[in-house]
C-alpha positions in Angstrom: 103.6 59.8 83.8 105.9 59.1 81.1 103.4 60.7 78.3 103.2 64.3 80.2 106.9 64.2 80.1 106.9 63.2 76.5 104.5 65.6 76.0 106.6 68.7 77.8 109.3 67.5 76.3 107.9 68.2 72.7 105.7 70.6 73.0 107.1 72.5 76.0 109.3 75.8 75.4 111.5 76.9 78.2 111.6 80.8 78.9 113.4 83.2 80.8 113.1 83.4 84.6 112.1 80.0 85.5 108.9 79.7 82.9 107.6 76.5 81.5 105.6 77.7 78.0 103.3 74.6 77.8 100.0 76.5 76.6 100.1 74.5 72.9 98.6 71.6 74.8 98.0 72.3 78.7 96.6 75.8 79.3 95.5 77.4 76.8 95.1 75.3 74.0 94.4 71.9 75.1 94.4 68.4 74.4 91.5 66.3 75.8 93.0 62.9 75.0 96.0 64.0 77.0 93.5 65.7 79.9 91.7 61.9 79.7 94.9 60.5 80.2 95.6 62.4 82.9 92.1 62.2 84.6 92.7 58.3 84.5 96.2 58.8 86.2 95.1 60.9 89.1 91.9 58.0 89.4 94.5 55.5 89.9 96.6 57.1 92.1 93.9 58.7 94.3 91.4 55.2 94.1 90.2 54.2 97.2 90.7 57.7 98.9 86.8 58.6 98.7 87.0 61.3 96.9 83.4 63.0 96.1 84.5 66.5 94.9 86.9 67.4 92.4 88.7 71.1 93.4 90.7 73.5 91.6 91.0 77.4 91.2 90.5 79.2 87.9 91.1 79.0 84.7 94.1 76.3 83.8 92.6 73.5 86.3 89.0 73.6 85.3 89.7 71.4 82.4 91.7 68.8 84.4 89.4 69.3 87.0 86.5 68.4 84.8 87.8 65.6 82.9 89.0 64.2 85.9 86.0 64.5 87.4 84.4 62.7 85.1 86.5 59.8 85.3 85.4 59.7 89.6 82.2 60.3 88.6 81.7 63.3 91.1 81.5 67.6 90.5 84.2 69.3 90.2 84.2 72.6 91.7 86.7 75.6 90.7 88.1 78.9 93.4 86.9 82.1 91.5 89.5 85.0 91.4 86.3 87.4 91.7 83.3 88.4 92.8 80.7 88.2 90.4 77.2 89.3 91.0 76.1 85.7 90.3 78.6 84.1 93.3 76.1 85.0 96.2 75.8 83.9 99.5 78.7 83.2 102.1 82.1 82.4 100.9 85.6 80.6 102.2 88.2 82.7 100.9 92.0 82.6 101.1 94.7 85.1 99.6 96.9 83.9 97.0 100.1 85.4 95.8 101.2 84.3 92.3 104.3 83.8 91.0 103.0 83.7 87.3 100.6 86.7 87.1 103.2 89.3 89.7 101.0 89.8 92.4 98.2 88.6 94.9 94.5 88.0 94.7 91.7 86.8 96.8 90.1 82.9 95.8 86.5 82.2 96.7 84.5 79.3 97.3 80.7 79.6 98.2 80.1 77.5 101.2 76.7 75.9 99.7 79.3 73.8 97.5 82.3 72.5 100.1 81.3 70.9 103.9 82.2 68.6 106.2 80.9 65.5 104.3 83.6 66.1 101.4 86.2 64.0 100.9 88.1 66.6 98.3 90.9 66.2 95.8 92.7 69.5 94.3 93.6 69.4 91.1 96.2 72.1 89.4 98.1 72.5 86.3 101.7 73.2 87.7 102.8 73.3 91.1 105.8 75.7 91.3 106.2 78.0 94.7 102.8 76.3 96.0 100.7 79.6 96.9 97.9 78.6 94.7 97.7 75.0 96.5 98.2 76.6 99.6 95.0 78.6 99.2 92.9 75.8 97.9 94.3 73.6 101.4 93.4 76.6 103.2 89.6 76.5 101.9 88.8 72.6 102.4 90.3 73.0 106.1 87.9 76.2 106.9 85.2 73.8 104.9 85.6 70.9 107.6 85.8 68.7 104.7 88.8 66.5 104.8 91.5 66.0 101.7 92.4 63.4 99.6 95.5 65.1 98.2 96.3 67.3 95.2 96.6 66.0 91.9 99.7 68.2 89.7 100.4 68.0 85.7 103.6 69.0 85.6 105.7 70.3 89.3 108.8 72.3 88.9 110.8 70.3 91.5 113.7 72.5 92.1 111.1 75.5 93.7 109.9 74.9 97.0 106.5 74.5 96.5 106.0 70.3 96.5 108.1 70.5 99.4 106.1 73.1 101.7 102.9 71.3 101.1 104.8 67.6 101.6 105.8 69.0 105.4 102.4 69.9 105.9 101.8 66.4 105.5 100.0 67.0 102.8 100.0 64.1 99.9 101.2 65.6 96.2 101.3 63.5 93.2 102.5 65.0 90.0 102.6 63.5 86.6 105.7 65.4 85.7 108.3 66.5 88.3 111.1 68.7 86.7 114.2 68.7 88.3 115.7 71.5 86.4 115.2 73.3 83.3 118.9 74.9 82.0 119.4 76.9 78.5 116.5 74.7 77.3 116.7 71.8 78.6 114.2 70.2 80.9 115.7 67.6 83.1 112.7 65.4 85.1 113.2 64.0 88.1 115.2 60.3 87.8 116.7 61.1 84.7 
């Protein structure tokens, strides 16, 4: 999607160790006309797929997650990092270890929300080592319901991530695939 790249490209600041800064427009401050754009993207890629149920884990995806399922016309659902006292009732959990926060945590779905009848499409801001989209996988297959694909903003190519979940057989489209990102320059894939 030539406007996330323009967009990264801009806006994104390239740090130490392998990190993409994009929280002026992405994930933390955001920009809904972008986030439409985007929802309109993954519709078009994903049409015809059946999808009925928008998933992603919290916090960065709920807004793509949202807008996007807006544009499908279907809920969007979000993986909580937590119990809360309101989340009651069984769950489908899977452990995630993340590469951005430095260490592992347990995501949660209640079952009242995911089943057999869902046709589901995950939804994520990036998609770097792939532990987070691993997890989500995990919780549709222990659902029964079947999945569509995931649905990235912005994949950092050159970590394995895209590539586990690919051999899996599982279908990744990103808007944004960066090939490489060296001494401030982001390099996307075909350039």
């Amino acid at each position: 999607m030539v406007l996330m790249e323009e967009r990264v490209r801009r806006d994104g600041v390239v740090k130490e160790g392998g990190i993409l800064k994009v929280d002026s427009f992405l994930n933390h401050q955001v920009d809904p006309v972008l986030y439409r754009a985007m929802g309109e993207e993954f519709h078009r890629l994903f049409a015809g797929e059946g999808v009925n149920k928008i998933l992603t884990v919290e916090a960065s995806g709920i807004g793509i997650a949202c807008v996007t399922a807006q544009v499908f016309d279907c809920p969007a659902l979000f993986a909580k990092k937590s119990r809360t006292k309101n989340l009651d009732g069984e769950v489908f959990t899977a452990q995630v270890e993340s590469f951005t926060h430095g260490g592992s945590y347990t995501i949660m779905v209640s079952k009242k929300f995911l089943g057999p009848g869902d046709r589901v499409l995950i939804l994520d801001d990036f998609l770097a080592k792939g532990n987070a989209l691993a997890g989500l996988v995990s919780i549709v297959e222990q659902s029964g319901a079947s999945l569509a694909g995931c649905g990235i903003a912005i994949e950092k190519g050159f970590q394995e991530g895209g590539r586990r979940l690919r051999d899996r057989g599982v279908r990744v489209e990103s808007l944004a695939v960066i090939e490489r990102m060296d001494n401030g320059e982001i390099v996307f894939r075909g350039e």
